[in-house]
C-alpha positions in Angstrom: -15.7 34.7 -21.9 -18.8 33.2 -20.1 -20.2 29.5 -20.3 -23.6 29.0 -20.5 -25.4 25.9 -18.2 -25.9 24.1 -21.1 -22.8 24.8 -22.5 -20.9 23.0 -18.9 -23.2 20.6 -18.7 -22.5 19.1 -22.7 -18.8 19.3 -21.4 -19.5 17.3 -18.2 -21.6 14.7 -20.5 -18.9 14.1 -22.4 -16.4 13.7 -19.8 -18.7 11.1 -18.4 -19.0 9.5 -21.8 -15.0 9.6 -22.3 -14.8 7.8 -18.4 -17.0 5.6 -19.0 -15.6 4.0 -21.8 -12.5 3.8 -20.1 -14.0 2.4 -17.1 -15.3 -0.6 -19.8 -12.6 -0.6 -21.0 -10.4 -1.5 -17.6 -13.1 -3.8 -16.4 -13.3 -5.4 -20.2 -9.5 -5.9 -19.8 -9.9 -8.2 -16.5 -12.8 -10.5 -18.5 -15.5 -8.3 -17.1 -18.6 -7.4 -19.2 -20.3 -4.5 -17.1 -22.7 -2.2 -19.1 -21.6 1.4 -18.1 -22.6 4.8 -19.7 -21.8 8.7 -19.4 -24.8 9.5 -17.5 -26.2 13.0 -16.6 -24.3 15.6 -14.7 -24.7 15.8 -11.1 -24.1 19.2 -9.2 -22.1 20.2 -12.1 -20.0 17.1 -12.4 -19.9 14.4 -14.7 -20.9 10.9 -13.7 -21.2 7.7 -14.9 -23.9 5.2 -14.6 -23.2 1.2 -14.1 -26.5 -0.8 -15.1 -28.3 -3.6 -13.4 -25.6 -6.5 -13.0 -26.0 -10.0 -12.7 -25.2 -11.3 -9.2 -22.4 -13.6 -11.0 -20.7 -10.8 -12.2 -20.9 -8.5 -9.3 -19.0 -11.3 -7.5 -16.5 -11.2 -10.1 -16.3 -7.7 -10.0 -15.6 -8.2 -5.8 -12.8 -10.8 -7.1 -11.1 -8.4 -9.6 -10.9 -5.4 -6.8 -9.6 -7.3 -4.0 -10.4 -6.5 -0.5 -10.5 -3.1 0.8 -7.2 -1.2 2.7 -6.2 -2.1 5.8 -7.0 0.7 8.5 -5.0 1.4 11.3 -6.7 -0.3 14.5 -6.7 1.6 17.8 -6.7 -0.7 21.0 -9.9 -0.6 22.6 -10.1 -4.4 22.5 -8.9 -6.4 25.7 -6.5 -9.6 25.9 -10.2 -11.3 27.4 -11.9 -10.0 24.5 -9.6 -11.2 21.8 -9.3 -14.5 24.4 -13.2 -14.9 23.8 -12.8 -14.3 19.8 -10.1 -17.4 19.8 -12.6 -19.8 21.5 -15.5 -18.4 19.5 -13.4 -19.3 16.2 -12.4 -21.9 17.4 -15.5 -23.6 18.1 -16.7 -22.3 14.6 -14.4 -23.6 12.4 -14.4 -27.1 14.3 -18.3 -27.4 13.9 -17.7 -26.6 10.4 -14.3 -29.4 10.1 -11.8 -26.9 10.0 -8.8 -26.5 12.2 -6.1 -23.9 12.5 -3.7 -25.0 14.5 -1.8 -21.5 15.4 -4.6 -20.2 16.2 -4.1 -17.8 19.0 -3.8 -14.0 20.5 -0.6 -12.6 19.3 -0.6 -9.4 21.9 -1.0 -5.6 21.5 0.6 -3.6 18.5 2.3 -0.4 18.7 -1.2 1.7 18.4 -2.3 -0.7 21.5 -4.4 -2.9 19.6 -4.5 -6.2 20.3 -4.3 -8.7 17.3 -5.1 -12.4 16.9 -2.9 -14.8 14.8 -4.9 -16.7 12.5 -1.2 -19.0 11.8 -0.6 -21.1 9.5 -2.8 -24.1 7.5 -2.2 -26.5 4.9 -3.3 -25.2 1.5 -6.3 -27.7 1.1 -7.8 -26.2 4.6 -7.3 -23.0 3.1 -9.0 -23.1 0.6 -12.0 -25.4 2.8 -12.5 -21.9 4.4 -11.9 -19.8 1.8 -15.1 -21.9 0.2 -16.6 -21.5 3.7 -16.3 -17.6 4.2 -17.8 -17.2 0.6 -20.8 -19.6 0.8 -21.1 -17.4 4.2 -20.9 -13.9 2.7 -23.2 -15.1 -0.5 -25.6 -16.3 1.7 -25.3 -12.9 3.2 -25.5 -10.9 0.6 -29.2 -12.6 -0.4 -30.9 -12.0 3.3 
């Protein structure tokens, strides 16, 4: 029994459909409006399409996913380099009135990389450069 082009791509279309109301669905769930559709089959696939979203709600989007994975760093990086990185920050966050007192290079992991220690901080300078690192990446994100 043989299925026709058309036949594969109606199936496709409506696997797209069926994902992305799921996908609304999940987003919906988290207090996310984001305007999704089955869109046209690509290379014999099914696909969805995401419309044009509001910058707001592309940030809340970033919010709701988290950060991405970890990856596993390789040591290429020297003790001077990471050295250098400290006093970089350093001087950073004390031009912008933040200090993080365990601030520091913590030494090489068992791949060889070598790591620096961001240490601890009182919750209110926390969230000063957690406010910091967003106006930052905002401000990024629109150059």
């Amino acid at each position: 029994m043989s299925v026709s082009p058309e036949e594969s791509r109606e199936v496709a279309r409506g696997i797209g459909a069926r994902l992305a109301g799921e996908l609304q669905a999940a987003l919906a769930a988290r207090g996310l409006h984001v305007p999704v559709r089955g869109g046209e089959p690509v290379g014999g696939r099914a696909c969805v399409e995401v419309q044009p979203l509001p910058y707001e709600t592309v940030l809340r989007l970033v919010d709701a996913l988290g950060p991405p994975p970890l990856r596993c760093v390789r040591g290429d990086d020297s003790e001077q380099e990471a050295e250098d990185a400290v006093r970089s920050l350093r001087r950073a966050l004390f031009a912008a009135g933040v200090v993080l007192p365990s601030l520091r290079v913590e030494g090489r992991t068992a791949t060889g990389a070598v790591l620096v220690a961001l240490g601890g901080a009182p919750p209110r300078t926390v969230h000063r450069l957690a406010a910091m690192v967003a106006r930052g990446a905002r401000a990024g994100r629109r150059g």
